[in-house]
N, C-alpha and C positions, 0 to 999 in steps of 0.2 A: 445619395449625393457623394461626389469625389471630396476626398480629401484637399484640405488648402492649406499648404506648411509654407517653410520659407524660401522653398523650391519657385524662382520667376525666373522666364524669359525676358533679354534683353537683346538689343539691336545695338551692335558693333560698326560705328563708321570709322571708313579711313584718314588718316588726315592729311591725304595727300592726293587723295580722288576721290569720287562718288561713291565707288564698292561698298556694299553693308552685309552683312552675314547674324543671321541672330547665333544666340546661344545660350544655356541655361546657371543660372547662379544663386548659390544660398545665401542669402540677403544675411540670416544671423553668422557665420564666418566670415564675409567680405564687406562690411557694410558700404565701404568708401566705393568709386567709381573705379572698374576694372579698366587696367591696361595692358595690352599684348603685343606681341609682333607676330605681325601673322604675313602669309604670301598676297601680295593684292596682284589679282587676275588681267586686270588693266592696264598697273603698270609692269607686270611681271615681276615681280622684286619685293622682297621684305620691307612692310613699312610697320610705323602705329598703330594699331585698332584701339580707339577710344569708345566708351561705353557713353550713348547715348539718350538720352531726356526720353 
């Protein structure tokens, strides 16, 4: 069996369009919910990425 540390995938919505993008996070270094700025494709332009449920 594979290993299961604190390595999880999480889904990153915009908060400004639909766009979602996953990515991967060490739950024991970041425990709170991440926030980025990232490019949204839809609106073309730097917005939020909020870490979602």
């Amino acid at each position: 069996m594979a290993k299961t540390g604190p390595r999880v995938t999480i889904k990153m919505g915009s908060t400004e369009s639909s766009h979602v993008f996953s990515t991967k996070k060490n739950k024991r270094n970041t425990p709170a919910r991440l926030e980025l700025k990232r490019y949204d494709p839809i609106l073309r332009r730097h917005v939020l990425y909020r870490e979602q449920k």
